[in-house]
N, C-alpha and C positions, 0 to 999 in steps of 0.2 A: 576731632579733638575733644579729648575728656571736659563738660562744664561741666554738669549738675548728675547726680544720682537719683532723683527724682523727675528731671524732664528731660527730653529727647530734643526740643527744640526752647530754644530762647522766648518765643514769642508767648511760647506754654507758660513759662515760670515767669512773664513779666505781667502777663493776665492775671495769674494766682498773688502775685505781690499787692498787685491793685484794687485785690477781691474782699472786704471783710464781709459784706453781708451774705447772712446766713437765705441758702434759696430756699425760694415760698414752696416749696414740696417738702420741705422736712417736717414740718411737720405734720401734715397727712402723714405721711411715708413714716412717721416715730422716728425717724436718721436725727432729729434733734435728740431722744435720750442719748443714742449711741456715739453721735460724733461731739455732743457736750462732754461727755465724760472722759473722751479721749483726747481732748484741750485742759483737761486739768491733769494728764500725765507727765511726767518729769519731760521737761526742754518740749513739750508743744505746743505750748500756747502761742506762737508764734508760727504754727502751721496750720493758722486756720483757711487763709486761700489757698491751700494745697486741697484741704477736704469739703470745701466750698466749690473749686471750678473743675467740671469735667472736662476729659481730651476730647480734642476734635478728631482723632486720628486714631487706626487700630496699632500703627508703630509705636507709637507715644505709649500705649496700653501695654501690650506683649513688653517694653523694657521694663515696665514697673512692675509686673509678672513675674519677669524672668530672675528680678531681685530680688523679691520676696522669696521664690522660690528657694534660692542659693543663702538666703537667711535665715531659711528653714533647720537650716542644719546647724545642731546646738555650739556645736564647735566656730564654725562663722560667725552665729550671732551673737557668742562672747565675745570675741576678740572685736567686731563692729562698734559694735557698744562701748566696750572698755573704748576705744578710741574716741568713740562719738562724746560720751562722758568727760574724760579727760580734755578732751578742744576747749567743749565748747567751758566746763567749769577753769579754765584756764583765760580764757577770753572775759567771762564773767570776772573775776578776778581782776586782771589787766585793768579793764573798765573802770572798777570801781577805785581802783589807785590813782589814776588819773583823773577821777573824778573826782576824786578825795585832795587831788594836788594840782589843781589845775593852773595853778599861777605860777610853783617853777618845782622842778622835780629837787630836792634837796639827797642828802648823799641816802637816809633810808631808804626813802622812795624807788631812787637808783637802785637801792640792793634789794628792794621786793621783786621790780622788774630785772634784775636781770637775773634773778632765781627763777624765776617763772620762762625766761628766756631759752636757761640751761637748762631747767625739765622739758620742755617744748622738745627742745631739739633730741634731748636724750629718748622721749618718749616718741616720736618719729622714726626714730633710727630705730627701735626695738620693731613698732608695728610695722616698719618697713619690713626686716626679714620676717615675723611671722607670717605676713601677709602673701610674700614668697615659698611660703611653707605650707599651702593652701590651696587646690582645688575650685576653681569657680566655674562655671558656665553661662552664668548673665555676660551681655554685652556692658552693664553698667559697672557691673566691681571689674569687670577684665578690664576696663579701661581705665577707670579709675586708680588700678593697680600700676598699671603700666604709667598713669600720669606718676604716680606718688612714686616710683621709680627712677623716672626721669627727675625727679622733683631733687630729691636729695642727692643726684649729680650735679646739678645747676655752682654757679659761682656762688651764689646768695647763700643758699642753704650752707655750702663750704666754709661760707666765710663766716655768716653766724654760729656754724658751730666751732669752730677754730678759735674764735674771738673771746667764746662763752669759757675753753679750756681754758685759755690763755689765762683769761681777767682772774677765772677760780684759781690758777696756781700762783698769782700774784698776790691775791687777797689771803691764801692760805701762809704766805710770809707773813703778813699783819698779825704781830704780836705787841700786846703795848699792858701799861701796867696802871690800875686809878688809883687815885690817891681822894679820898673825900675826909674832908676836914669843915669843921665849922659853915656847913653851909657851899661850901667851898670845891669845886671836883679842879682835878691835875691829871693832865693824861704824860706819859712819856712811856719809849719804846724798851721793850722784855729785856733784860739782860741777866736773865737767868736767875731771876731772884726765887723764894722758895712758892710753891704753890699752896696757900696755906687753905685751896679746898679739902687736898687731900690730908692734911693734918686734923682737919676737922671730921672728918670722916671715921679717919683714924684712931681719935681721940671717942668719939662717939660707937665705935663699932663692940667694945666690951660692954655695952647695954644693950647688944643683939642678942635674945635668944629664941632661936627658931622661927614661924613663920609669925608676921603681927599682922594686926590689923592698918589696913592701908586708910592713912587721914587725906592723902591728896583728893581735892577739890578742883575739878574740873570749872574754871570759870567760863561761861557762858560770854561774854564778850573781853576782846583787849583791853587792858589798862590804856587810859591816856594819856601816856605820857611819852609821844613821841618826840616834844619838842625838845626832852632833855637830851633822849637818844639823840637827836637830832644834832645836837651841842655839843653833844661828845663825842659823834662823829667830823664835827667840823675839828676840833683838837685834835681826833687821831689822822685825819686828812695832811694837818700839816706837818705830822711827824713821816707820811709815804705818799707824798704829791702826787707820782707817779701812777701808784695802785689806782688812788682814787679818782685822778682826771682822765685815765681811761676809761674806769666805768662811769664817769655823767656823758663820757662821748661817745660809749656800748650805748645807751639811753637813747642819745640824742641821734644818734643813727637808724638803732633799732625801735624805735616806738610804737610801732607797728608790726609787731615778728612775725607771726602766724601768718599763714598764706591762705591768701581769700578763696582759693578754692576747695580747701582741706577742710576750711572753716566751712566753709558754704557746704561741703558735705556732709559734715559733722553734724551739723545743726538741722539739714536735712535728713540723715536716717531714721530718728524716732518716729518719721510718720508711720515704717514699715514697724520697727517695734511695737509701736502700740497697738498696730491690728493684730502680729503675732499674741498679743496680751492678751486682747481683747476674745482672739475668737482659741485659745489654750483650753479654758475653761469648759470652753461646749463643746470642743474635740476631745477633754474626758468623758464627757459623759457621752460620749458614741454621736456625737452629732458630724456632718461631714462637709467640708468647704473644699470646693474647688475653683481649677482657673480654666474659665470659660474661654472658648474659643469667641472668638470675637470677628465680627462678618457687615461687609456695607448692605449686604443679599439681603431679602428674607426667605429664601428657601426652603430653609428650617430652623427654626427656634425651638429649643428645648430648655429644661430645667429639670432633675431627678432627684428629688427629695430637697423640694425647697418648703425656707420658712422663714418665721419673720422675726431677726434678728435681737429685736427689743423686746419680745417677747420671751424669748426662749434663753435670754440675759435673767428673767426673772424665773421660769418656769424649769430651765434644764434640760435633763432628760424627756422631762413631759411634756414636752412641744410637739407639736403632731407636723409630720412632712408630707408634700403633698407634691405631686408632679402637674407636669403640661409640656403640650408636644404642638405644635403648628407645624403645619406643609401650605407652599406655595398650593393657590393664592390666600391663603387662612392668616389673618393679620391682625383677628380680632374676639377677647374672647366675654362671653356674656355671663355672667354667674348669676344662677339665682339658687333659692332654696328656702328653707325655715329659718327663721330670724334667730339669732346667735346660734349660729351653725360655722361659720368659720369662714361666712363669705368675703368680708371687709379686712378681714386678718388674710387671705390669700389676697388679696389686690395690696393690700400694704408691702407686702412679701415678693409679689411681683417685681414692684416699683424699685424695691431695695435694691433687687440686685442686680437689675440694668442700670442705676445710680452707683453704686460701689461700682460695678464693672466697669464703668464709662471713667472710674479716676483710679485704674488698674487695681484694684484691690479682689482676694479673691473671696466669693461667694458662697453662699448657704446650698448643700447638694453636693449629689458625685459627679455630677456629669451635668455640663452645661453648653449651651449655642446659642449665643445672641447676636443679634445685629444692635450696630451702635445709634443711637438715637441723638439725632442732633439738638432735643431737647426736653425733657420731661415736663409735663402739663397735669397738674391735677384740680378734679373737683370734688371735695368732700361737704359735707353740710357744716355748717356753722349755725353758732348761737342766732335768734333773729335780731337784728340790730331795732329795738324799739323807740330810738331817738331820730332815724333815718324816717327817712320818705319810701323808702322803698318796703314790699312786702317780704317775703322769702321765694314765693315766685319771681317775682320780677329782678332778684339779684341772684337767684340761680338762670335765668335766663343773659343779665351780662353779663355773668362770669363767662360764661360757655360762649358768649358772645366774644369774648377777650381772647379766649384757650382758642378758639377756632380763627381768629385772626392770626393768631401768632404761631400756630403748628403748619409742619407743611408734609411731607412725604415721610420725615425721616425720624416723625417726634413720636414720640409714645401719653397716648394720653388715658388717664385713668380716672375714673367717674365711680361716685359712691352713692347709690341711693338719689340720685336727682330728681326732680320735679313731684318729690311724695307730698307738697301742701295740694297737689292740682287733682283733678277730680281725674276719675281713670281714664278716661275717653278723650281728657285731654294731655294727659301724662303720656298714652298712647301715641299719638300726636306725634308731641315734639318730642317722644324719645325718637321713632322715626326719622323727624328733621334731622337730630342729631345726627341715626346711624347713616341716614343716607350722605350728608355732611361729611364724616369721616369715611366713608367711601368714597366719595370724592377727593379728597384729598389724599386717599390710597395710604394712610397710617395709620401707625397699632394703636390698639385701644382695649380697653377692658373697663368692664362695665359691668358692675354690682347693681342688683334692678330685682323687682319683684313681678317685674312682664316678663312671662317667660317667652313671648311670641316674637319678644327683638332675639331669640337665637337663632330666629330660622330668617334672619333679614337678608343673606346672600349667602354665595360660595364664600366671600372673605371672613365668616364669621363661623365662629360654633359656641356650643354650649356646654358649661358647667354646672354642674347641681353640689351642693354640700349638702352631706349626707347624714341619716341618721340610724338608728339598730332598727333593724329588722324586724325584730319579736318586739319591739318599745318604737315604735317613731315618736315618743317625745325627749328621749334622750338624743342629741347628738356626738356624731361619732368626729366631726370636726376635721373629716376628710373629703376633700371637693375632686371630684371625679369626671371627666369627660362622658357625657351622658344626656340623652333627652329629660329635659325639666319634666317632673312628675308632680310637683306640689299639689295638684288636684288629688293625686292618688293618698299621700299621706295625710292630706286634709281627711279623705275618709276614713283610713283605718284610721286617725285619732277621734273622729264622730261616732264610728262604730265603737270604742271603747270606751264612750262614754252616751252611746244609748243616744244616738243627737241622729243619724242616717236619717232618711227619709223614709226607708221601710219600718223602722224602729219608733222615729215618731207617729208614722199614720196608724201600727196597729197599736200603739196605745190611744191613739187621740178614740180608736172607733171599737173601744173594747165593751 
């Protein structure tokens, strides 16, 4: 049975309901640029436990896949949206009239809502057949289709619409005539007396010549002056009792019209929206997002032209892609290289998109395999806290103490640069502790580090180097490669090119 367009299971969407805080990986990870800015998009500020809690599950993933995918298509995600738009600024609305009348609906009020009633239901009935006029292959809109089908055979939906025709041909008898005098209004019913707009019209229409200039003034808010309308709907009430005790009793029935699962849908599709928005942009400029296959294995993990997200929002087309490929038992990957080379910008990039993956969104790359992580761990450096007792050693040592309590088989953890206040022999060390640590515990990791000697720490590990030109090793080329660490090699030719070698120094030292 169709709930939600967003979750597969109940238990998913009452977690994300419960969830506002933002997780302590975003920002390592940059997902705070990216997911801040896509909470200030129209209707989702109110999604932020959506993009705050990953799925436990790769079913839960594949349906939120399979609807982005089917919302790909420009023609579906018009009509989505028009719908999505139209609910929830219809609800919005509703709201506010009730909020505005909370102590008794008076006859205007009555006729805001039950205008809003009969667009409801008018606009329902339209996206109903469009909607049958449309191609889908998600399991979420085919059901959803098939609810919203069912929906407007229902008694309720019948009866609300019936109800809405009925009241409007009732109310469309409602003619009546004012009279204002001295301060004074007189209402009584039409009896054919002359229309004196159109005399005025008429009278005015021989000072038309050609096109003028338009005076109307668009006012920026309502007059206040509902209580008069108010007053003189109570006069015209008792000149058609009838008309109008039906609609406070349309009201008093229908208070509630909109069906909470239309609406719950409604208000959920902008999560997909805004990623379409979000990643439009960088799919002109030749960038390429896919939907990863998603696996409990680690068999094989892949990613083909990955990059990191918040970056390449500011950079473009100039964002450099970079791959990686694991084979059983390989679960772990070590980068080293020359500083600002692109090492920490691929571990950001990593993290991203086993994080979007995990809350079905699709990722940076043409081709991807992940396995789903029961929870992402990060360690990046921080300021040092100079008010603390602790040094910078000693709270990169409980962090890591914390991250390693709390990961188990299925977490991915990712380390930036750790232990650089410790002398090298001890950095040695406990990077060791560490790698042998997450070898024990048999989960993914990546580790940005300037020992190249933790890439040869097992079969479960290999090495990455970021790269630099060839002809120039002090420029970087900002592309991280599967490869034996060399940094000793490029440490030379930049000595050599600056006259520093050892054969360079000794025969000048002995000229």
């Amino acid at each position: 049975m169709y709930e939600s367009i967003l979750y597969l299971h109940n238990s998913d969407r009452e977690r994300a309901a419960a969830n506002e805080q933002v997780p302590d990986i975003f920002n390592d990870l940059n997902l705070d640029q990216v997911i801040d800015r896509i909470l200030h998009f129209r209707h989702c500020s109110s999604l932020a436990g959506c993009f705050y809690t990953a799925l436990k599950d790769i079913d839960a993933i594949v349906y939120r896949q399979e609807t982005m995918k089917d919302l790909e298509d420009k023609q579906i995600l018009s009509l989505y949206k028009t719908f999505s738009d139209t609910l929830i600024e219809t609800n919005e609305r509703c709201v506010k009239i009730r909020n505005d009348n909370h102590d008794a609906y008076g006859y205007v009020t009555c006729g805001k809502l039950f205008h809003e009633a009969e667009q409801y239901c008018r606009e329902i009935e339209i996206f109903s057949d469009e909607v049958n006029s449309i191609t889908v292959h998600s399991k979420g809109l085919m059901e959803f289709a098939a609810y919203l089908e069912t929906y407007i055979q229902t008694d309720s939906f019948k009866k609300l619409s019936s109800e809405t025709e009925r009241i409007r041909y009732e109310l469309n008898q409602v003619k009546y005539c004012m009279l204002i005098r001295n301060g004074t209004v007189k209402v009584r019913k039409y009896e054919g007396q002359k229309n004196h707009s159109e005399r005025i019209v008429s009278l005015f229409e021989r000072f038309s010549r050609g096109s003028t200039k338009n005076y109307k003034k668009q006012f920026e808010e309502k007059p206040h002056a509902e209580h008069i309308e108010e007053a003189v709907m109570e006069l015209v009430a008792g000149l058609y009792p009838d008309a109008f005790n039906d609609l406070k009793q349309f009201c008093n029935e229908h208070d509630s019209f909109a069906d909470k699962k239309l609406l719950r849908t409604a208000k959920e599709l902008p999560f997909y929206f805004a990623w379409l928005t979000v990643t439009k942009p960088m799919k002109q400029d030749g960038l390429s997002f896919c939907y990863p296959k998603m696996c409990m294995d680690k068999e094989k993990m892949y990613d083909y032209g990955d990059f990191d997200i918040a970056l390449a929002q500011k950079l473009g087309n100039k964002i450099i892609t970079n791959d990686f490929e694991l084979n059983a038992p390989e679960k772990m990957i070590i980068i080293t290289g020359p500083n600002q080379g692109g090492k920490t910008t691929f571990a950001r990039a990593y993290g991203q998109i086993y994080y979007l993956a995990s809350i079905g969104l699709s990722v940076p790359g043409t081709s991807a395999c992940l396995h789903l992580p029961d929870m992402i761990l990060t360690h990046f450096g921080k300021e040092e806290d100079t008010s603390g007792e602790n040094g910078r050693l000693q709270d990169d040592l409980l962090r890591m103490h914390a991250i390693l309590n709390k990961a188990t088989e299925n977490s991915l953890i990712i380390v930036n640069e750790i232990y650089s206040t410790a002398t090298l022999q001890d950095a040695m060390t406990l990077s060791n502790y560490m790698m042998d640590a997450f070898s024990e515990k048999q989960c993914m990791a990546v580790v940005v580090t300037f020992l190249e000697e933790l890439a040869h720490h097992g079969k479960d590990t290999i090495g990455m180097t970021s790269m630099v030109k060839e002809d120039d090793p002090a420029r970087r080329t900002y592309k991280v490669v599967r490869r034996e660490a060399d940094g000793l090699a490029y440490a030379e030719v930049l000595a050599g090119r600056h006259g520093l070698t050892y054969d360079q120094l000794n025969r000048r030292l002995h000229r």
